[in-house]
C-alpha positions in Angstrom: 123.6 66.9 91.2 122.5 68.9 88.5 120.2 66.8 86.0 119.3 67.1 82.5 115.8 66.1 82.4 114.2 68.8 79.9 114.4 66.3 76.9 112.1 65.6 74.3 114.4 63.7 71.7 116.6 62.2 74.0 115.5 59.6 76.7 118.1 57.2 78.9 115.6 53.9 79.2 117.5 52.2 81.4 121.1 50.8 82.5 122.6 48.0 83.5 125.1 45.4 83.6 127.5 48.2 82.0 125.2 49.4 79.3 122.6 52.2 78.6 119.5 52.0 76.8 119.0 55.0 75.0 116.3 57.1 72.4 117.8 59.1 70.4 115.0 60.9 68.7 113.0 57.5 67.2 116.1 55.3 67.3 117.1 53.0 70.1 120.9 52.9 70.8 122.9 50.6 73.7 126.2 51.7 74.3 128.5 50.9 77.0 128.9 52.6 80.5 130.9 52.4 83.2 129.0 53.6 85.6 126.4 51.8 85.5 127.9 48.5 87.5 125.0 47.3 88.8 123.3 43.9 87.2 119.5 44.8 87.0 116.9 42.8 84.8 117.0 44.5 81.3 113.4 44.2 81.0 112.5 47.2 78.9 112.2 45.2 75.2 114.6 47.8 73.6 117.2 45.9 75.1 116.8 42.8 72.6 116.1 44.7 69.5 117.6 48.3 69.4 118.7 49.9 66.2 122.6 49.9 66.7 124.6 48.7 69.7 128.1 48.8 70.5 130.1 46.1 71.4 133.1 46.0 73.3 135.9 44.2 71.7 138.2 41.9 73.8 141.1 43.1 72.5 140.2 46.5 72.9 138.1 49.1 71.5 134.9 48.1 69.2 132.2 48.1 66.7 128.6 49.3 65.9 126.5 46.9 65.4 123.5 48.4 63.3 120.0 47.2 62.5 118.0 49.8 60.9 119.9 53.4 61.7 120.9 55.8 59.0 124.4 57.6 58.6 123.2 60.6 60.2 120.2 62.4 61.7 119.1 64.9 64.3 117.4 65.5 67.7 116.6 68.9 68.9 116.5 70.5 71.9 114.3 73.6 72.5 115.2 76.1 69.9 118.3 74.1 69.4 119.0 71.1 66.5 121.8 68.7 66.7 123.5 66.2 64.2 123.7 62.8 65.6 126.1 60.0 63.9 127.3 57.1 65.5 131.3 57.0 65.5 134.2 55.4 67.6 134.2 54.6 70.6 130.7 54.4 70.8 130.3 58.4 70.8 127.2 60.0 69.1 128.6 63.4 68.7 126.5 64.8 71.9 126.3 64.7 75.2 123.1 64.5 76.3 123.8 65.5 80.2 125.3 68.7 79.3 122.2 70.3 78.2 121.7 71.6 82.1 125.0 73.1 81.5 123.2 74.7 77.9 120.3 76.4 80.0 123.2 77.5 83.0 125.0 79.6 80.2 122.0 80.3 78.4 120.8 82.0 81.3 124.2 84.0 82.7 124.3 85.4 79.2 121.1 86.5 79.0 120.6 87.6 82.3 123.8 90.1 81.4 122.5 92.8 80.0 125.5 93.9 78.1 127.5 92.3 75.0 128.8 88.9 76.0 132.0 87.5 74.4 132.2 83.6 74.9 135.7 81.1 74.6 135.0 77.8 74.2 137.7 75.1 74.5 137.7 71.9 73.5 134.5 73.0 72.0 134.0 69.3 70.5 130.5 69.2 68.1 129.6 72.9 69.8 126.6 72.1 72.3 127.8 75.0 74.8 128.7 77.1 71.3 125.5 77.0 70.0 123.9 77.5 73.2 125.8 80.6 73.8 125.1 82.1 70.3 121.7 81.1 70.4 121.7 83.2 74.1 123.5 86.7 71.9 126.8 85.6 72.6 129.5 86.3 70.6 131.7 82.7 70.6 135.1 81.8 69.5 134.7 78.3 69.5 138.0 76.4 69.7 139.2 72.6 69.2 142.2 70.8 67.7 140.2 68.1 65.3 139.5 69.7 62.2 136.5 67.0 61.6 134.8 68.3 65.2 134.6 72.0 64.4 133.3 70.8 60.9 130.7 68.9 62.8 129.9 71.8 65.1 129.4 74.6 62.4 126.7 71.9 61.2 125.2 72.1 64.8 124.7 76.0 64.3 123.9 75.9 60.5 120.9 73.3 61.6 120.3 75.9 64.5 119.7 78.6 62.1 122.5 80.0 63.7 124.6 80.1 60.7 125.0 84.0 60.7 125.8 84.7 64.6 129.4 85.9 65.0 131.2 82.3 66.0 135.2 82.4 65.5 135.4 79.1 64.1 139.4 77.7 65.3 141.3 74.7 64.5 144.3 75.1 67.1 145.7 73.1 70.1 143.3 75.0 72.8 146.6 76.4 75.5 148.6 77.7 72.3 145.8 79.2 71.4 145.0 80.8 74.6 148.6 81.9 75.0 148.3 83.9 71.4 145.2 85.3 72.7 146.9 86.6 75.6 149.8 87.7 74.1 147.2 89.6 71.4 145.5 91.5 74.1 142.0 89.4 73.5 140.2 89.0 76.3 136.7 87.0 77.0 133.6 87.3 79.1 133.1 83.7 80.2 135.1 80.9 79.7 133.7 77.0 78.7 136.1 74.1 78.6 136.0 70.3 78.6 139.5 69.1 78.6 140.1 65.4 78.1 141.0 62.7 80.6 143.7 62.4 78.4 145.4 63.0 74.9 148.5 64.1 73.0 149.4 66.7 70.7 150.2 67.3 67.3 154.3 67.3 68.6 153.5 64.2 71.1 152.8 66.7 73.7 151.2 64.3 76.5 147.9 65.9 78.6 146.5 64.3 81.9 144.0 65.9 83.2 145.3 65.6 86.7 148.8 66.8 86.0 147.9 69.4 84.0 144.6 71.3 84.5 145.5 73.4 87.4 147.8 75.3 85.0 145.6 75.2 82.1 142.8 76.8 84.1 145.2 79.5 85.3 146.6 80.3 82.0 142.7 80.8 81.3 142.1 83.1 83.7 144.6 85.6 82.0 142.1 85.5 79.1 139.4 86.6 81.0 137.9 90.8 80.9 138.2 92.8 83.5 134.2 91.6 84.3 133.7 88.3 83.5 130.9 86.5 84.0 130.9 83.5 84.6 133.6 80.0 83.9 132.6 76.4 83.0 134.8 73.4 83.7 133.5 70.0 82.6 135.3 67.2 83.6 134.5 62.9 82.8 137.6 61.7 84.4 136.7 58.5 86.8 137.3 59.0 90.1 138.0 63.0 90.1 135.8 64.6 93.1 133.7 68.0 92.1 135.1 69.4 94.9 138.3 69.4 93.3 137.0 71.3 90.5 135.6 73.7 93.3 138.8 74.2 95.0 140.7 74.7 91.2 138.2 77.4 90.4 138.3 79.0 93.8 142.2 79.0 93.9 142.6 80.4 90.1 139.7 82.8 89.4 137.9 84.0 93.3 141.4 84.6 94.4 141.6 87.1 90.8 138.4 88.0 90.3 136.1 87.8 93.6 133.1 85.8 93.2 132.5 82.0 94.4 132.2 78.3 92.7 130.4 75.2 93.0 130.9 72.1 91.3 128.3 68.9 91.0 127.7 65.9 88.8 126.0 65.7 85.6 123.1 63.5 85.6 120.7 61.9 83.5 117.4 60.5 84.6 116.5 57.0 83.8 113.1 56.3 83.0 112.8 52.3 83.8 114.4 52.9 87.5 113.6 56.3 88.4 116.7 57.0 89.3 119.5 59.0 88.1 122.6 57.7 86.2 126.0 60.1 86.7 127.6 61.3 83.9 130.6 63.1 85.2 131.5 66.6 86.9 130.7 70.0 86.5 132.3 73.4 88.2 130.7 76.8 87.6 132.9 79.7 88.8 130.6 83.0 88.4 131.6 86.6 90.0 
């Protein structure tokens, strides 16, 4: 398991009973998760007074309850600085488990030597983006909602990373790719966090089961003739790493040479001392 426990402004308090405890900077947030199934006394005393919780609604979805949080504010990690607003579905606009993944592609871009170009997919708010550019990459940062690239050029405006060269796109992420292709573009290192599941501006339908062995090989044809390294992320319940492993292995070390491994995400959890899991990570590097 590879866990995020470099924090400062984020802390997971505890979890139970299908909830987490969390500080987000100086603000106490409980939001729902499934993984946490077990039924543990919620003794910590942010549980009966935190600043905003989110409720589950029996008829589906939910609501914010709020107590004392503002619209907006922000929580840094080392050099990094990140937006943080409470929105559907109990999202905060971060993932706090992915910042292992941050310091990973930190480090491979560093470590380089040479110009890095960076494609990230389903780039969501930009943690890996501003990462990378913060590393020297150059990063074309790519996903469909208009409101999340927005929020991600934020991210690297509060980063002082405002004038690193980021492509900023608003495009669905394979028609993209297939332009880029077709364009003769080609990228160092590849990042992408495909959804469980969604549907396109035509009604196209994605599952992530059905459909990310092809996206990940129409990936690798955007790849230079030396990459470095590729990132797959995925939160879909139930999916094993090692089929993440055995995706990467098939698509890009049967191309390119090189080897995967895949793990969860995890973040530890201060009451318990042990570690919650927050879904699946592969890293493919030649």
């Amino acid at each position: 398991m590879w866990i995020s426990g470099k924090w400062a402004d984020y802390e997971l308090l505890d979890c139970s009973g299908g909830e987490k405890l969390e500080r987000w900077g100086k603000y106490l947030l409980v939001r729902p998760d499934p993984q946490a199934i077990w039924d543990t006394p919620k003794t910590h005393p942010g549980w009966r007074k935190p600043d905003a919780r989110y409720a589950r609604s029996a008829s589906g979805g939910g609501q914010w309850e709020k107590n004392s949080l503002p619209e907006s504010w922000q929580v840094g990690y080392g050099d990094l600085t990140f937006n943080i607003k409470p929105m559907n579905f109990k999202h905060t606009g971060l993932f706090p488990e992915q910042a292992v993944n941050w310091d990973y592609i930190a480090g491979r871009i560093k470590a380089a030597g040479r110009p890095v170009s960076v494609l990230n997919l389903f780039a969501y708010t930009g943690g890996a983006t501003v990462a990378a550019a913060a590393a020297g990459a150059a990063v074309c940062h790519v996903d469909a909602a208009r409101g999340m690239v927005a929020w991600a050029r934020e991210n690297a405006k509060a980063s002082g990373l405002e004038d690193r060269p980021v492509r900023w796109i608003v495009d669905d992420c394979a028609k993209f790719i297939d332009r880029e292709i077709r364009r003769g573009r080609r990228y160092d290192a590849i990042i992408m966090d495909p959804p469980s599941y969604g549907r396109g501006p035509s009604g196209e339908v994605w599952k992530l089961e059905d459909d990310l062995y092809a996206f990940v090989s129409l990936c690798a044809g955007a790849l230079s003739d030396d990459p470095l390294f590729a990132v797959i992320n995925a939160y879909t319940t139930g999916l094993s790493p090692s089929v993440l492993t055995y995706i990467a292995e098939t698509v890009f070390s049967k191309r390119f040479g090189g080897r995967a491994e895949s793990g969860e995400l995890g973040l530890p959890v201060t009451e318990s001392g042990l570690v919650l899991p927050c879904g699946a990570t592969c890293r493919w590097e030649r």
